[in-house]
C-alpha positions in Angstrom: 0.0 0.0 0.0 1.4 3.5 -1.2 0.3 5.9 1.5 2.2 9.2 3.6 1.2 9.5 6.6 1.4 13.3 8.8 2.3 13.9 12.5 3.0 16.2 15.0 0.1 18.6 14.9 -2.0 19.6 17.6 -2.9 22.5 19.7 -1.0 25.0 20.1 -0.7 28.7 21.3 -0.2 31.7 19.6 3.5 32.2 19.1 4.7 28.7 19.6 6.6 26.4 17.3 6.0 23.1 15.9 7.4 20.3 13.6 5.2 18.2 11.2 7.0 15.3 9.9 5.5 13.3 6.5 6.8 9.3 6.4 6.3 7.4 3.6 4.7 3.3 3.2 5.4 1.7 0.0 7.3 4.8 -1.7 10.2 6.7 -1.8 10.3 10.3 -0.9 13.4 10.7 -1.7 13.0 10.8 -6.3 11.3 13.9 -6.5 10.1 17.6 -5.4 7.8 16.6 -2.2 5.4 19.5 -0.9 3.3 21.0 2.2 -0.3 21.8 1.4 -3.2 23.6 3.9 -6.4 24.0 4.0 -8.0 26.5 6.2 -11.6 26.2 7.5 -13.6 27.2 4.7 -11.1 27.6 2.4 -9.2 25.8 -0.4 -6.2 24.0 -0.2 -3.1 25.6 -1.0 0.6 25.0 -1.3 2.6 26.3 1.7 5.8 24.9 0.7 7.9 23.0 -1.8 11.3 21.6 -1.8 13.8 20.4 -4.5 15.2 16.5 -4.3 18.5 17.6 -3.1 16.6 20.2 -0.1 18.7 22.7 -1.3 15.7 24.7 -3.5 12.9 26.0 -1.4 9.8 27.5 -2.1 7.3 28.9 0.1 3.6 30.8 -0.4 3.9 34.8 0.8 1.9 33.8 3.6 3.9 31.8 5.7 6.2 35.1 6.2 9.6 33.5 7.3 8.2 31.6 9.6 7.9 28.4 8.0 10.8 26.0 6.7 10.6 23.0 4.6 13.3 20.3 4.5 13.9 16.7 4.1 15.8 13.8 5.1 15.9 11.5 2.0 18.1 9.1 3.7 15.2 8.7 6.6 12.5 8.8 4.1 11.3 11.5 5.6 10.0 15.0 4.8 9.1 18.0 7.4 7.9 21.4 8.3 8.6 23.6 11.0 6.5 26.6 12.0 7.9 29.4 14.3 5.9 32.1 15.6 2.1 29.8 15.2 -0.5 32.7 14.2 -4.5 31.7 14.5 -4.5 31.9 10.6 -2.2 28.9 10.3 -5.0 26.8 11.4 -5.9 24.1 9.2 -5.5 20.9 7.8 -2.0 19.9 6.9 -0.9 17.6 3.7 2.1 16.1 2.4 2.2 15.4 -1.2 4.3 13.4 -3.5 3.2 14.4 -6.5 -0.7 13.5 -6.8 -0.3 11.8 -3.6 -1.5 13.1 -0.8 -1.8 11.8 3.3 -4.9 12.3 4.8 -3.5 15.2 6.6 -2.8 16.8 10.2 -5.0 18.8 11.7 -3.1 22.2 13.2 -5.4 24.3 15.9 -3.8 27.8 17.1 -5.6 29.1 19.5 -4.8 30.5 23.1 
């Protein structure tokens, strides 16, 4: 079974920090550009961030202000997102995506 499974969300105050973390079943992470997606309450999804196979290209949506940083570990299979300074707005749904693959997302509640 090909799936990516999210962790490390929760509830969390204004101003805090996390880590989400995206592990892959049954694929590699590691052959291709991997992504963070969000969807707020209400709205649509949207790409938050994107990173290159080597993690030395970044991209990130106007948004996130700094405050978010993608990277990866392709040795670990693994792929994650830190978030400084947690505003209400980051609120949402969280989703890792390889390609047209998607987990079934995180769910990330700021609130104090």
């Amino acid at each position: 079974e090909v799936r990516l499974m999210e962790s490390g969300g929760g509830l969390v105050q204004p101003g805090e920090s996390l880590v989400l973390f995206c592990a892959a079943s049954g694929l590699a992470l590691s052959d291709t550009v991997m992504s963070w997606f969000r969807q707020a309450p209400g709205k649509l999804l949207d790409v938050i961030a994107t990173i290159n196979i080597d993690g030395d290209l970044t991209y990130y949506r106007d948004v996130v202000d700094g405050r978010f940083t993608i990277s990866r570990d392709n040795r670990a299979n693994l792929l994650y997102l830190q978030i400084n300074n947690l505003k209400t707005d980051d609120t949402g749904t969280y989703y890792c995506a390889k390609g047209p693959t998607r987990g079934q997302g995180i769910q990330v509640t700021v609130a104090s």
